[in-house]
C-alpha positions as CSV (number, residue, x, y, z in Angstrom):
1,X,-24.2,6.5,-13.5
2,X,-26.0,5.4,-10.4
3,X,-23.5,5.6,-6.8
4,X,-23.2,2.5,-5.6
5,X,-22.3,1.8,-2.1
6,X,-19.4,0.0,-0.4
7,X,-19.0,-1.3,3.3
8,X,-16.1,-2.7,4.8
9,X,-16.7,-4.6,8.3
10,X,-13.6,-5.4,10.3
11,X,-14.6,-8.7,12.0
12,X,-14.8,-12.6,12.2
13,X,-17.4,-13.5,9.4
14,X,-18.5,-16.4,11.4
15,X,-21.0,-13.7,12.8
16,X,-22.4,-11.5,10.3
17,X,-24.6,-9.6,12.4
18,X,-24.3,-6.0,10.7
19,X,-26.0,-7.5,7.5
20,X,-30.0,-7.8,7.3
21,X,-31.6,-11.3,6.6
22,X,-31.7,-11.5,3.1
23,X,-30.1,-8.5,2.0
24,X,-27.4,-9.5,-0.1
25,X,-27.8,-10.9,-4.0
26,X,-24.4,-12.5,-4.8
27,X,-21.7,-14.4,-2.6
28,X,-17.9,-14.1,-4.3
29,X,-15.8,-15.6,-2.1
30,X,-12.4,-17.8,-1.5
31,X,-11.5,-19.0,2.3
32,X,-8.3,-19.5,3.4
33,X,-6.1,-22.5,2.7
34,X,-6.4,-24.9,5.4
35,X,-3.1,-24.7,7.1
36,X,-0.8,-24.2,4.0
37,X,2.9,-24.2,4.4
38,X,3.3,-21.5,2.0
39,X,-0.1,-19.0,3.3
40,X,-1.7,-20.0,6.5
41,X,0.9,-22.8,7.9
42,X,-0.7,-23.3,11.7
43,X,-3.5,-20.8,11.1
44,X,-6.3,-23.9,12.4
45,X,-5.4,-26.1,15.4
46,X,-7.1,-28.7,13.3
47,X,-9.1,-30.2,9.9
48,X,-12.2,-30.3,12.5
49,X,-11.7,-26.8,13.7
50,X,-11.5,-25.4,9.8
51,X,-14.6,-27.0,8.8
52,X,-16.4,-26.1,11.9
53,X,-15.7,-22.4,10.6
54,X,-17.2,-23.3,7.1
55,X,-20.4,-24.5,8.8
56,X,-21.1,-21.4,10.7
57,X,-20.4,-19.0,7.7
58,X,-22.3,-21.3,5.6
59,X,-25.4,-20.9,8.3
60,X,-24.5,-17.2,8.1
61,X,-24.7,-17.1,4.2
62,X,-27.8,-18.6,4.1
63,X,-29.3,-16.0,6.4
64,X,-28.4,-13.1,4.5
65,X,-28.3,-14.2,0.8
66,X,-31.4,-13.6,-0.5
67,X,-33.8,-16.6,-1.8
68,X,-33.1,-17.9,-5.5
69,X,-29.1,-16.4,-5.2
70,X,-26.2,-17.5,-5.8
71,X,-22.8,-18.3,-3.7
72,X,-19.6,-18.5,-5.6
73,X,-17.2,-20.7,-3.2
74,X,-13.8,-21.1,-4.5
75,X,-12.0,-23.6,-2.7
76,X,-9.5,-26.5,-3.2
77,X,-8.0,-29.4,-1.5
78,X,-4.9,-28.9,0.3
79,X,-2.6,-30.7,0.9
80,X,-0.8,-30.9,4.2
81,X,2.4,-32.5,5.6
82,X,1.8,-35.0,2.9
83,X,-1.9,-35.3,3.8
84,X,-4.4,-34.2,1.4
85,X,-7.6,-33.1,2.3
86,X,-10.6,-33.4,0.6
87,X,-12.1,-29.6,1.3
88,X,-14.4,-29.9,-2.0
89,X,-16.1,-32.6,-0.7
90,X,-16.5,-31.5,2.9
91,X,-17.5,-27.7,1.9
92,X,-20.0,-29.2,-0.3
93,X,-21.5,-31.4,2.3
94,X,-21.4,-28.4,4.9
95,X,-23.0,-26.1,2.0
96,X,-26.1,-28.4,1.3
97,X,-26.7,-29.4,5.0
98,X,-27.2,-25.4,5.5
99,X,-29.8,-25.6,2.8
100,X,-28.3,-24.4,-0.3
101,X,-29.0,-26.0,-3.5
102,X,-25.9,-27.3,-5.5
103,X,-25.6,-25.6,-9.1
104,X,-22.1,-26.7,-10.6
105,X,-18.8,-26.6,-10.3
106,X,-16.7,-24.7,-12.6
107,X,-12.7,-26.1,-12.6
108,X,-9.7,-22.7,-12.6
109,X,-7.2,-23.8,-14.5
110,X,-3.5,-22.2,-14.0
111,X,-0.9,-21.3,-17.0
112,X,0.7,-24.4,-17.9
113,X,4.4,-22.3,-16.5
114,X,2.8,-21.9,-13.1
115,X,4.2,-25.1,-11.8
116,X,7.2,-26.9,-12.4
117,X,8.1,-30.3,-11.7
118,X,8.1,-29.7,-7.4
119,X,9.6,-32.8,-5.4
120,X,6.2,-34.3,-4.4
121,X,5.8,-34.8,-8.6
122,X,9.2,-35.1,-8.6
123,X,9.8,-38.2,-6.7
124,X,8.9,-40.3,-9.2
125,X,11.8,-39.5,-11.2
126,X,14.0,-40.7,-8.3
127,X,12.2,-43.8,-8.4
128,X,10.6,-44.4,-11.6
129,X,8.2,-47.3,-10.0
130,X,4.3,-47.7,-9.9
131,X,3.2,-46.6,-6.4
132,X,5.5,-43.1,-6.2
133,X,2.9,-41.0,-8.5
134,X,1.9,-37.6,-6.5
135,X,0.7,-35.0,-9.1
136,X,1.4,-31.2,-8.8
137,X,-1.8,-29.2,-8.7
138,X,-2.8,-26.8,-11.3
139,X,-6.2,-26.4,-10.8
140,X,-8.9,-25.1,-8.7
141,X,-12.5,-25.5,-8.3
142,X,-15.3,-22.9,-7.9
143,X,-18.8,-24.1,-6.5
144,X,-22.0,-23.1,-7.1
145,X,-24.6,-23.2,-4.6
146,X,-28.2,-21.2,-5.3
147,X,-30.6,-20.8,-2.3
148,X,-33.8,-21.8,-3.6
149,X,-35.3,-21.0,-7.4
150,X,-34.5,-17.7,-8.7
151,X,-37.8,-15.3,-9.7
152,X,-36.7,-14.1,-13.4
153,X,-40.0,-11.9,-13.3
154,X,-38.3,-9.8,-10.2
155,X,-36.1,-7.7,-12.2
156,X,-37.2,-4.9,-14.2
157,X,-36.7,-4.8,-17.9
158,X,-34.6,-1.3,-17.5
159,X,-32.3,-3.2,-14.9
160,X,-32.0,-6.5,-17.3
161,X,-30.8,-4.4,-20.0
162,X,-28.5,-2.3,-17.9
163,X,-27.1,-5.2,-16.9
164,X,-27.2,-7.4,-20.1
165,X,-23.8,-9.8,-20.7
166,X,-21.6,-9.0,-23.7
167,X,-22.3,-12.3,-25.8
168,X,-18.9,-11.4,-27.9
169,X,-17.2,-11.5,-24.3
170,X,-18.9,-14.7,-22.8
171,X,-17.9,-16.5,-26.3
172,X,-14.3,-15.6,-26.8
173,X,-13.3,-15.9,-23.4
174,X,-15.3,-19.6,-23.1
175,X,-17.4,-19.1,-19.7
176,X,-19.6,-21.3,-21.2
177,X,-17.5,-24.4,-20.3
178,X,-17.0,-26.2,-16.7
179,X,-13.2,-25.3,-17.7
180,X,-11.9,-21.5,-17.0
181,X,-8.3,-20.6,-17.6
182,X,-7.1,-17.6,-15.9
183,X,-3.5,-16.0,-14.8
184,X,-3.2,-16.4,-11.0
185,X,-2.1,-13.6,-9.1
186,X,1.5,-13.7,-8.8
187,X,3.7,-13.5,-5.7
188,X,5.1,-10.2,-5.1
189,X,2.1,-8.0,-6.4
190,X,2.0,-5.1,-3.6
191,X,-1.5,-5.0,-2.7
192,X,-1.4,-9.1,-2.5
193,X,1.4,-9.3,0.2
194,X,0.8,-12.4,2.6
195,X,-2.9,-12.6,0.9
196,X,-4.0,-15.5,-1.0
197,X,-5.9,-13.0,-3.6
198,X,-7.7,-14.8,-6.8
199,X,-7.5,-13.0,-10.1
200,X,-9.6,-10.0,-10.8
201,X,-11.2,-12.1,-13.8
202,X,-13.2,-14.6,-11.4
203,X,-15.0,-12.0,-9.4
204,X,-16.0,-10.5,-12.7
205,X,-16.9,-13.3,-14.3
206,X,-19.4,-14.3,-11.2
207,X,-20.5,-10.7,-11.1
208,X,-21.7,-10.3,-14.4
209,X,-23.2,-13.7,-14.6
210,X,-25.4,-13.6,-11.3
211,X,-26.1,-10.0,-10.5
212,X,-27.9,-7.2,-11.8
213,X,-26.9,-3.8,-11.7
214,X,-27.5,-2.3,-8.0
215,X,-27.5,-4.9,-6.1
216,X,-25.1,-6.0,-3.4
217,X,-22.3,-8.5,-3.4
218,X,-20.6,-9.8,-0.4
219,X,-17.6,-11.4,-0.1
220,X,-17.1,-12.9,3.9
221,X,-12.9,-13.1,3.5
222,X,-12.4,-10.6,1.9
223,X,-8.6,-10.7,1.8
224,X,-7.3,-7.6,-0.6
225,X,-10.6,-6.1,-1.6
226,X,-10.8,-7.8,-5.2
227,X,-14.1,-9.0,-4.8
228,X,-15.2,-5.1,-3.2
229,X,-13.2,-3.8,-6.2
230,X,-14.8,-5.8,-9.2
231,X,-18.5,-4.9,-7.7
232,X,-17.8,-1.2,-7.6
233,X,-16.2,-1.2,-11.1
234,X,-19.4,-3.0,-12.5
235,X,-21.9,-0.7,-10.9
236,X,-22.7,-3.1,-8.1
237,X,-22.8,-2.4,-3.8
238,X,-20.8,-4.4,-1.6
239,X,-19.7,-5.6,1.6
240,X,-16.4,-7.5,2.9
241,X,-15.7,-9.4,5.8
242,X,-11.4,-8.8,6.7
243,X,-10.2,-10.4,10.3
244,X,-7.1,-8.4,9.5
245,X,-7.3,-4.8,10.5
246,X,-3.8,-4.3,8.8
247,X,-5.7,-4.4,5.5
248,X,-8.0,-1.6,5.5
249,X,-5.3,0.5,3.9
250,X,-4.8,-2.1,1.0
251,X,-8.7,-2.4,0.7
252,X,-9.6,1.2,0.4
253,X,-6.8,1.9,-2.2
254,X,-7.4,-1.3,-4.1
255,X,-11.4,-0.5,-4.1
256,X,-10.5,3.3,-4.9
257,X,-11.6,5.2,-2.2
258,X,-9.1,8.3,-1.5
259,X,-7.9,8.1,-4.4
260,X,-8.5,10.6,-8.1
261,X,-9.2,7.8,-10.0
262,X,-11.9,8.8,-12.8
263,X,-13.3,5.4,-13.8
264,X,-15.0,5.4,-10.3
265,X,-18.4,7.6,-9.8
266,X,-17.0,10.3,-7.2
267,X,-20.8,9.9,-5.0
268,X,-19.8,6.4,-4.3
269,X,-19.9,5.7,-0.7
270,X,-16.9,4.1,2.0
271,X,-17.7,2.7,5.2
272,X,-15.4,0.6,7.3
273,X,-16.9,-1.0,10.7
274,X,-14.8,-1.9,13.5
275,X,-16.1,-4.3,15.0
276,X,-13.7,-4.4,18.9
277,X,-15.4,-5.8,22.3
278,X,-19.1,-5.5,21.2
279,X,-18.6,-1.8,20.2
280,X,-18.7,-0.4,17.1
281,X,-16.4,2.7,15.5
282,X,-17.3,3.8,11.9
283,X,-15.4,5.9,9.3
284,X,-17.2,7.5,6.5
């Protein structure tokens, strides 16, 4: 088993200046809600201000994905003091106009039981007349941008067949539809407090589709460490972006580090950047 390597950077991905143009293979990633009441109520003065933060980590992206590679963007319209927002559209827009190609869009659909009848849905049943229809959300999408044409002829046949996709796997779970049903994580999981975390199965799902064995994913809000965790577990490097130092603790346990866990190759390697006033302080 190859060691794989794992850096954590404490910082505001807007600015991504510890990673090398080019350097990374596969984006994972899920930015905050805009503004929700129930995650990041207040978090953005404003819809402008959000999007303005997509644009420069979209420039960033660009930068340091390397050409023909793939971003996984999962993102959803919010809705907002009974505004709704259309994010898909805008990150799209903000995406292409930094010069990634767009792929697809895969739609996350939530257990049925996730949602009950809420009073936005709900209001029609006080007033069972056309005009009062507001539908609860269950689902969320996952976008697919691809920087430039991917060179098939790069990778080695040893590292295609290390990292060949279990067909059995990729048919009974369906990835091959625009339609992927997975648990959420649900409120109250301990190494989820106050995070918006996505389930463990999209991260490996993107993984295994658009990286080979080795190479590096990087996932610029990195939240709980899911994304960090999945890459280690699947042989892969990676890097995370987290605003909040609070959750260097979570990260490192959820990822494995200090920890006797045997599934994990013990050479792998931890390193956590603070990034404070221009300065830099490092733990190995």
């Amino acid at each position: 088993m190859e060691k794989t390597f794992h850096k954590l950077i404490i910082g505001n991905c807007m600015d991504m200046r510890e990673i090398r143009d080019e350097s990374v293979h596969l984006v994972v990633t899920s930015p905050p809600y805009f503004n929700s009441p129930f995650d990041y109520k207040g978090l953005f003065k404003n819809y402008d201000q959000y999007l303005g933060v997509l644009t420069k980590v979209a420039k960033e992206l660009y930068r340091v994905i390397q050409s023909g590679r793939i971003v996984v963007l999962n993102i959803d319209d919010m809705l907002v003091d009974g505004r709704k927002f259309p994010i898909v559209a805008d990150a799209t827009r903000i995406f292409l106009e930094a010069g990634f190609r767009y792929r697809d869009r895969i739609i996350w659909k939530k257990p049925d039981g996730y949602l009950r009848i809420s009073r936005r849905s709900g209001v029609i049943l006080q007033n069972p007349y056309p005009m009062y229809f507001y539908p609860d959300n269950l689902l969320e999408s996952i976008i697919i941008f691809q920087k430039g044409r991917f060179n098939y002829r790069s990778i080695t046949k040893d590292i295609r067949e290390q990292s060949k996709i279990d067909k059995k796997e990729f048919s009974d779970k369906k990835w091959y539809m625009t339609l992927w049903e997975m648990n959420n994580v649900m409120p109250g999981s301990p190494l989820e407090k106050d995070i918006a975390a996505f389930p463990e199965e999209l991260p490996y799902r993107a993984v295994k589709l658009f990286s080979y064995k080795g190479e590096t994913v990087l996932d610029p809000f990195a939240g709980s460490g899911t994304t960090m965790k999945i890459a280690r577990e699947l042989g892969r490097n990676s890097i995370g972006i987290e605003i909040k130092k609070s959750s260097v603790r979570i990260i490192k346990k959820k990822i494995g580090f200090g920890s006797n866990n045997n599934k994990y190759n013990t050479k792998d390697s931890f390193e956590i950047i603070f990034r404070m006033r221009g300065k830099y302080g490092y733990i190995r």
